[in-house]
DOLUM-649083 format. One line per 10 residues: their letters; for each residue y, x, z of N, C-alpha, C. Coordinates in steps of 0.2 Angstrom, whole numbers, plus 5000, padded with zeros to 4 digits. Example, Ala and Ser with C-alpha at 12.3 -4.5 7.8 and 13.67 -1.06 7.14 Angstrom:
# DOLUM-649083
AS> 4972/5066/5039/4978/5062/5039/4984/5066/5039 | 4989/5064/5035/4995/5068/5036/5000/5064/5039
//
This chain:
# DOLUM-649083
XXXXXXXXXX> 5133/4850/5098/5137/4856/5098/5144/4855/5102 | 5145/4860/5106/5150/4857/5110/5156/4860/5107 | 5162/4855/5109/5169/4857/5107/5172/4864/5109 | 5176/4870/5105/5178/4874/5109/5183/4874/5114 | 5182/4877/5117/5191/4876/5122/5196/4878/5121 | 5196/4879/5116/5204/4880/5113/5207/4874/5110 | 5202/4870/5104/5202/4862/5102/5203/4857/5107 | 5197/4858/5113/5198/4853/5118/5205/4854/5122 | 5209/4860/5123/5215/4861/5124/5222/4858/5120 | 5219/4859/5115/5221/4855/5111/5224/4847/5107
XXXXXXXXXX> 5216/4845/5109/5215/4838/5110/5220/4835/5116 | 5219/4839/5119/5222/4834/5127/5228/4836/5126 | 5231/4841/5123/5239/4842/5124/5243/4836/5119 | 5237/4835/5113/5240/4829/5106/5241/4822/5111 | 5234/4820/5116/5234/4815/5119/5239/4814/5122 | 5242/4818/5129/5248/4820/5132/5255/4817/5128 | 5256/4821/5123/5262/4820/5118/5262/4816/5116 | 5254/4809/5114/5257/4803/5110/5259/4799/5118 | 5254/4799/5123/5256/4795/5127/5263/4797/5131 | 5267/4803/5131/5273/4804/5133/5278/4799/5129
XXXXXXXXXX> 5277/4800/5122/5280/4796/5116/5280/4787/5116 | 5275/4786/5119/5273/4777/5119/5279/4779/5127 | 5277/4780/5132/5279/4779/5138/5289/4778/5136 | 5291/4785/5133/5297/4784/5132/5300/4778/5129 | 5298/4777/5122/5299/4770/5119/5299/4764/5124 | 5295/4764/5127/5295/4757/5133/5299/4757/5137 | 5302/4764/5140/5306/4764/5147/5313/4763/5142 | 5315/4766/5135/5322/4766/5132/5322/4757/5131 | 5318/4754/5130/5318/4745/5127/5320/4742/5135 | 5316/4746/5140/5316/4739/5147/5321/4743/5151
XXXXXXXXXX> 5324/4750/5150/5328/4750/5158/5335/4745/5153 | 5339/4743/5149/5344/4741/5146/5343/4734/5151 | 5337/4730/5148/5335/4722/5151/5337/4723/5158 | 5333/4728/5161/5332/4730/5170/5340/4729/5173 | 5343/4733/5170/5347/4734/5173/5353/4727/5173 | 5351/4725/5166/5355/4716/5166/5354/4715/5170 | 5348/4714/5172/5346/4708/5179/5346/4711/5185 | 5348/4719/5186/5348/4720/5191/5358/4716/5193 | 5360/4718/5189/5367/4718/5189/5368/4708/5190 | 5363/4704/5187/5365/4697/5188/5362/4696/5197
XXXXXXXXXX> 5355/4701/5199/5353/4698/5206/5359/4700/5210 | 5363/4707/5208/5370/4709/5213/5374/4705/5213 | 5375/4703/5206/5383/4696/5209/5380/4693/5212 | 5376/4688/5211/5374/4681/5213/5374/4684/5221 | 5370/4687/5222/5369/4693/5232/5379/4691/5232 | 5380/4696/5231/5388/4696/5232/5393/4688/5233 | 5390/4687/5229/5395/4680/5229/5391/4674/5235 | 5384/4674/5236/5383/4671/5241/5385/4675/5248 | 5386/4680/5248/5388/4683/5255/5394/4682/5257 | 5399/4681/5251/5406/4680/5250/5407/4671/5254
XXXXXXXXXX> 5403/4665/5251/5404/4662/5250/5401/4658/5259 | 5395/4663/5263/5393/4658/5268/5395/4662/5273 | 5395/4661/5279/5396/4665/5286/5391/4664/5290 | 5384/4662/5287/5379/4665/5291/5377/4670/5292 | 5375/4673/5298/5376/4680/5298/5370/4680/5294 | 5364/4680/5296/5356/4680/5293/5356/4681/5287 | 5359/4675/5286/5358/4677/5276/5364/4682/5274 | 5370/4681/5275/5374/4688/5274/5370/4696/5276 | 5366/4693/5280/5363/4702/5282/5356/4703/5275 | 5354/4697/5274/5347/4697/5267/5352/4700/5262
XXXXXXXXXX> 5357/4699/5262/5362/4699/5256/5362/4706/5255 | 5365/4709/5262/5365/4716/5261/5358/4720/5257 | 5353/4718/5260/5346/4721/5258/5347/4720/5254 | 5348/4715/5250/5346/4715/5244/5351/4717/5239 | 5357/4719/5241/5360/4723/5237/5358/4730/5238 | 5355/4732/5244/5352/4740/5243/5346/4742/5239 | 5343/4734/5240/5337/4735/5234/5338/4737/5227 | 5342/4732/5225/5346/4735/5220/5351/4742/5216 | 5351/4745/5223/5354/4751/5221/5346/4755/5220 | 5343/4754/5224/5338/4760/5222/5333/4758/5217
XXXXXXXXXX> 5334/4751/5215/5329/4751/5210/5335/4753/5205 | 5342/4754/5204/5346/4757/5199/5343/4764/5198 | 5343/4767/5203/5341/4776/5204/5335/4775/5203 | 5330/4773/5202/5324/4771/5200/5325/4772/5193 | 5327/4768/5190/5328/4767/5181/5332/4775/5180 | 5336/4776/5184/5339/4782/5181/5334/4787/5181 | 5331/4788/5186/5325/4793/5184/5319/4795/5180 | 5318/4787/5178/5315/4784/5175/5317/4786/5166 | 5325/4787/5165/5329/4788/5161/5329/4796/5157 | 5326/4799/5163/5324/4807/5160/5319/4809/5157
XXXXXXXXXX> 5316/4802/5158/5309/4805/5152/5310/4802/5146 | 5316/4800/5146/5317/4797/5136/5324/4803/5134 | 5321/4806/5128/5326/4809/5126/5334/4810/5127 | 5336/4804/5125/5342/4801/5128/5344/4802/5135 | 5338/4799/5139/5342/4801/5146/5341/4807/5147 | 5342/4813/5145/5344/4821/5147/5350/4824/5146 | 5353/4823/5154/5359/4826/5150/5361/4833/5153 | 5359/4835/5149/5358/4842/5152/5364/4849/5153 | 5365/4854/5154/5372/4858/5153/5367/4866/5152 | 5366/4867/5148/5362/4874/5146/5365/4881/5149
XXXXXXXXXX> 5365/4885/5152/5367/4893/5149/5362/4898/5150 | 5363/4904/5150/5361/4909/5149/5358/4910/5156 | 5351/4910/5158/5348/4910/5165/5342/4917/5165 | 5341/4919/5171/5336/4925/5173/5331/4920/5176 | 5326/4919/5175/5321/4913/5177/5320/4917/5184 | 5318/4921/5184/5317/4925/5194/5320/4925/5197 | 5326/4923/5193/5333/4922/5200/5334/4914/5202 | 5332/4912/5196/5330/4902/5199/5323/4902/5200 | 5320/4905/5199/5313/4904/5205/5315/4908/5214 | 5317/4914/5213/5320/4915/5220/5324/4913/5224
XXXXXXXXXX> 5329/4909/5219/5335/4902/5225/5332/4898/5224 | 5327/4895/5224/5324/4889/5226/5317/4892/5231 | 5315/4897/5232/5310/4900/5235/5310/4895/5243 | 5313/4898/5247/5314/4896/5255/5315/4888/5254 | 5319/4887/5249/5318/4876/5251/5312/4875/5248 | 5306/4878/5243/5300/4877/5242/5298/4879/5248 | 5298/4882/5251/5293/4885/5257/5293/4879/5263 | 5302/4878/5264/5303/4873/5270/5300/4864/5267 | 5299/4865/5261/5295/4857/5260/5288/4856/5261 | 5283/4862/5259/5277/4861/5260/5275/4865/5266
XXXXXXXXXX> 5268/4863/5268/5265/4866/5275/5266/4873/5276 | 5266/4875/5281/5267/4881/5283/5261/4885/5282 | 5254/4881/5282/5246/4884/5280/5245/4886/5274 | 5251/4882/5268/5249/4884/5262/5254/4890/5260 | 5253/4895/5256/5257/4901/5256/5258/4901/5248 | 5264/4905/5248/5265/4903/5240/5268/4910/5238 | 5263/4913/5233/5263/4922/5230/5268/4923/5224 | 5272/4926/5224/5275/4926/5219/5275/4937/5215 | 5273/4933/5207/5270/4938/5201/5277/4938/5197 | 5283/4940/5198/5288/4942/5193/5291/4947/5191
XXXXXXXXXX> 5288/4946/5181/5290/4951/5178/5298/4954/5178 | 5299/4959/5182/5304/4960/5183/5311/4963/5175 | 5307/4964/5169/5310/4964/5165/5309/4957/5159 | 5311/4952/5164/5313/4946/5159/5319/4946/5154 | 5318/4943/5148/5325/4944/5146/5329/4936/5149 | 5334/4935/5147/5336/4926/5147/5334/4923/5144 | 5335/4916/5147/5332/4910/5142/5340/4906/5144 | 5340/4901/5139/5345/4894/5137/5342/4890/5140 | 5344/4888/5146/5341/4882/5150/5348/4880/5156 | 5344/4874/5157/5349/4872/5163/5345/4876/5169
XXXXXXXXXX> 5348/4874/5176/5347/4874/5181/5346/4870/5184 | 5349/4867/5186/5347/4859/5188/5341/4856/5187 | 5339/4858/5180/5332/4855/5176/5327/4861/5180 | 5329/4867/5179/5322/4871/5180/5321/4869/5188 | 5325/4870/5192/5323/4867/5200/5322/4861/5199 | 5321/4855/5196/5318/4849/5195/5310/4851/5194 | 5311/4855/5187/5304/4858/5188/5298/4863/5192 | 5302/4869/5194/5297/4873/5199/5294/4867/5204 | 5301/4863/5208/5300/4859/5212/5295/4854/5213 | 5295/4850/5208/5291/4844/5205/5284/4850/5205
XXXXXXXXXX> 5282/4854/5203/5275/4858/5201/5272/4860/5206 | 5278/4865/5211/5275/4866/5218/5273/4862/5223 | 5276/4856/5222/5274/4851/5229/5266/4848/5225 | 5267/4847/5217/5261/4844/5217/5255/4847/5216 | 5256/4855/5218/5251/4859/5217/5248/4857/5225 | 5254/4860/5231/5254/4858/5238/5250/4852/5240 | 5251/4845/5236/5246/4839/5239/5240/4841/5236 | 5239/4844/5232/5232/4845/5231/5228/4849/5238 | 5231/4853/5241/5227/4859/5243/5228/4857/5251 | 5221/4861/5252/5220/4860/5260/5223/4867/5264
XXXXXXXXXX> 5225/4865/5271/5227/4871/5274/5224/4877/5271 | 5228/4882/5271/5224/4890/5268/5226/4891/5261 | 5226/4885/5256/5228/4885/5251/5233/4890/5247 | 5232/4891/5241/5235/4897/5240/5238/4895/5235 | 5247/4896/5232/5252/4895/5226/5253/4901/5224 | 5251/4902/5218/5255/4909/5213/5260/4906/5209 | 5267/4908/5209/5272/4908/5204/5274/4915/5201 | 5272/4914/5194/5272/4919/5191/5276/4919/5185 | 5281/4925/5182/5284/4923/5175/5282/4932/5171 | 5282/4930/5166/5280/4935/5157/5285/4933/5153
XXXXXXXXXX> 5284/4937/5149/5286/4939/5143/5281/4935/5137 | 5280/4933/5132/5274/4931/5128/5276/4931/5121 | 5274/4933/5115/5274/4932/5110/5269/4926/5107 | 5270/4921/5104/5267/4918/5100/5267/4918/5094 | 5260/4917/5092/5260/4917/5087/5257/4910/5083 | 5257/4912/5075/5256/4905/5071/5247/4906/5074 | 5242/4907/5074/5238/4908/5075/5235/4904/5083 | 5240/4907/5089/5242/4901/5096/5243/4897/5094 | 5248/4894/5090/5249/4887/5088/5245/4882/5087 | 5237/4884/5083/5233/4880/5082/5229/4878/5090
XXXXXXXXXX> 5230/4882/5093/5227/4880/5100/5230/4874/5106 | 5236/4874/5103/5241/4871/5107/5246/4863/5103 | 5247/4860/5106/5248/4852/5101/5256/4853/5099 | 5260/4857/5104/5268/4856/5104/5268/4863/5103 | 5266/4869/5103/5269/4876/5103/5271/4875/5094 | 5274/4882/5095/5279/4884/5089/5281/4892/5089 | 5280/4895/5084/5278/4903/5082/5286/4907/5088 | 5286/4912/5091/5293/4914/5094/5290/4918/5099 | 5296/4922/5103/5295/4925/5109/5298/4919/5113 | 5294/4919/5120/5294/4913/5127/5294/4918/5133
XXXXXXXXXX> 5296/4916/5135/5297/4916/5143/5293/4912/5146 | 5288/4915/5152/5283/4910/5153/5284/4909/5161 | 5282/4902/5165/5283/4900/5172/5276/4900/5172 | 5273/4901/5176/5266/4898/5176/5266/4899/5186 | 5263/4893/5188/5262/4891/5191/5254/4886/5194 | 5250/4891/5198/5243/4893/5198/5240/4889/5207 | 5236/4886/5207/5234/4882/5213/5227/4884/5213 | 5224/4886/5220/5216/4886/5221/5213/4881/5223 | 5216/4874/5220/5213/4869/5224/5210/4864/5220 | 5208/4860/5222/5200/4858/5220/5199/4855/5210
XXXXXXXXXX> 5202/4856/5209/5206/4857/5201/5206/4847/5199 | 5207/4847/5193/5206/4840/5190/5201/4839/5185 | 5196/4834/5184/5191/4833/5181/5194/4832/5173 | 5191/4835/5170/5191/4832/5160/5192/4825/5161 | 5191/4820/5165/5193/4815/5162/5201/4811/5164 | 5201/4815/5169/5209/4814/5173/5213/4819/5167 | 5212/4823/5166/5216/4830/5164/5222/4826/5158 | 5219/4822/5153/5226/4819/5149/5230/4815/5150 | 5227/4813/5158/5235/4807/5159/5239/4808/5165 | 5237/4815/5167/5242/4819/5172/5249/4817/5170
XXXXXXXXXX> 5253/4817/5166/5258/4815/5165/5261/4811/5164 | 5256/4806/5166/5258/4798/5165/5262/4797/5171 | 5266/4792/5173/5269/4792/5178/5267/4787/5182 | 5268/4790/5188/5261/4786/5193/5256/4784/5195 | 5253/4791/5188/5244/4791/5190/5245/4797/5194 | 5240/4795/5198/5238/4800/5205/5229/4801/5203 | 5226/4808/5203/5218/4807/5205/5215/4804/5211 | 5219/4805/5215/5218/4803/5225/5224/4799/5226 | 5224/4795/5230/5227/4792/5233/5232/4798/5240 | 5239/4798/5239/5240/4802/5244/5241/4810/5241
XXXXXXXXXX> 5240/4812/5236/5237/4817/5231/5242/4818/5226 | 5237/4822/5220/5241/4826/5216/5246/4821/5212 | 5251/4822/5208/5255/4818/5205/5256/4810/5208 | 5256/4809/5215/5260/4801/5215/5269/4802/5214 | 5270/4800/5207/5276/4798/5206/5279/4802/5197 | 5284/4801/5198/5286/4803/5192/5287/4809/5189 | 5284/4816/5194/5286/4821/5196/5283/4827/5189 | 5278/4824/5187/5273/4827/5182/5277/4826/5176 | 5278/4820/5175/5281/4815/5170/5287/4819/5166 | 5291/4819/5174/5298/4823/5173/5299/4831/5170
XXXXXXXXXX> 5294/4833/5173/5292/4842/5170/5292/4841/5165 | 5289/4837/5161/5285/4837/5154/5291/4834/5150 | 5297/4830/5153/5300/4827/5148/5306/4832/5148 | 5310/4836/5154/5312/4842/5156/5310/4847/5150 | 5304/4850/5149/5300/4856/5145/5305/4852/5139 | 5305/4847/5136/5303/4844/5131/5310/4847/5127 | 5314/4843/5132/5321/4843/5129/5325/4851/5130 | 5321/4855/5132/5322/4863/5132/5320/4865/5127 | 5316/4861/5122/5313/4865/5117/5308/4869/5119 | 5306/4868/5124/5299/4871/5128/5293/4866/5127
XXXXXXXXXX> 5286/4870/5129/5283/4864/5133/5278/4867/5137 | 5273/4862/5141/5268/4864/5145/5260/4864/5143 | 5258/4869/5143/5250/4869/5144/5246/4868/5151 | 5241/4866/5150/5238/4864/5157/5233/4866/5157 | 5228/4870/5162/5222/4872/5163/5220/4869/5169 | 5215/4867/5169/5210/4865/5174/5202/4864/5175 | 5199/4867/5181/5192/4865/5181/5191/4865/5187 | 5187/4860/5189/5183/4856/5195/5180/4865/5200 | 5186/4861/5206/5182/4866/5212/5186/4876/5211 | 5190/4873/5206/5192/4881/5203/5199/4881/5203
XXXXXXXXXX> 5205/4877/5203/5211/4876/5203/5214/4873/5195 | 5221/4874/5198/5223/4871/5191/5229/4875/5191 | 5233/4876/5183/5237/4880/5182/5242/4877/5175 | 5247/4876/5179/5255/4874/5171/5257/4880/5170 | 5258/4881/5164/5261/4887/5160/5266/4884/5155 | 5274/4884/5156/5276/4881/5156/5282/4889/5148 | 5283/4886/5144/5284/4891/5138/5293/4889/5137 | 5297/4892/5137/5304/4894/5138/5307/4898/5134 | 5308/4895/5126/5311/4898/5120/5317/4904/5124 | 5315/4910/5121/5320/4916/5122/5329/4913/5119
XXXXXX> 5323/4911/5114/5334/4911/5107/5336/4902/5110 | 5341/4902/5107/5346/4894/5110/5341/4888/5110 | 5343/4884/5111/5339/4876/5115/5342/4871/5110 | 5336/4869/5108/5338/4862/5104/5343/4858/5108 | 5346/4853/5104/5348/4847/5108/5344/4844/5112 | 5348/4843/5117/5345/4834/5121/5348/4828/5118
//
């Protein structure tokens, strides 16, 4: 007997959540260490730069204090999928108007062959959200929609209204009874297999090389939703596209 798709939606949103959960605890325990040592390979760089006049190795020195800064920027972004590292500034937002002012630098980033349709409800109410976080988000969604798809390629961003209820909640691992505000963003491109589909939001897993999710871009949506008091569903099927519908409590936002 096969599983319903509502349960298997299910399933894979619980998977998602604990593996979001482990991943955080790991990154709150190692960026603390990381950054000791990043800070002991800068002095020691520093002080031999200071201490010889070879140019050669004073120019290693350099590199390697630059390495050090990006692997700092590294950890900080790394920093946004653990609770703690969100530090967010909430107000009162029109999501069609932060899907709008990001429109044209979403267009100038991906290919001019893939076209990107836009479906909004024009009687949204507000949501509690940052801005800074939702362009992290759109951002982060549409480019990883973009590597998936080939020239011709089609993007719909779309927003609603939605009512959930206790009865949706059983469909969904993280939902929670309210009206939401919905983002959803929709790709015709060659979708994600069932077996890929619950570690999309692991950081660094890509299905292709070159492709959908290389980087921390999935990761960050999801940590982003999180600390909104929102979160994301995800649909997919081989050959058919894939689609995040991403749920954005009407009334105030928990803490980060």
């Amino acid at each position: 007997m096969k599983t319903p798709v509502c349960q298997r939606h299910k399933c894979i949103e619980a998977i998602q959540a604990h593996r979001m959960e482990a991943i955080r605890l790991m990154i709150a325990g190692m960026s603390h260490d990381l950054n000791n040592l990043l800070m002991g390979i800068w002095t020691y760089s520093s002080s031999i730069q200071r201490l010889t006049l070879d140019k050669e190795i004073r120019k290693k020195c350099v590199g390697i204090a630059r390495l050090c800064e990006k692997m700092t920027d590294m950890i900080k972004k790394m920093l946004l999928l653990t609770k703690n590292g969100c530090q967010l500034r909430p107000s009162r937002l029109n999501l069609n108007q932060e899907v709008e002012k990001n429109l044209q630098m979403l267009r100038d980033m991906i290919s001019p062959s893939i076209k990107i349709k836009m479906d909004l409800d024009p009687a949204l109410p507000l949501i509690y959200a940052d801005s800074t976080a939702i362009t992290e988000i759109i951002t982060n969604l549409v480019l990883n929609a973009a590597q998936a798809l080939s020239p011709g390629g089609v993007i719909t961003i779309k927003t609603s209204v939605v009512t959930v209820t206790e009865n949706d909640c059983l469909e969904h691992a993280n939902a929670y009874p309210g009206k939401f505000v919905t983002l959803t963003v929709v790709d015709n491109g060659p979708g994600i297999s069932p077996e890929d589909l619950p570690r999309i939001f692991d950081p660094y897993f890509s299905t292709k090389k070159g492709c959908r999710n290389h980087g921390l871009g999935l990761a960050v949506v999801y940590a982003l939703m999180d600390a909104q008091a929102g979160w994301v569903h995800v649909e997919s099927e081989l050959k058919k596209g894939t689609k995040f519908e991403l749920y954005f409590p009407i009334r105030s936002m928990a803490g980060c």
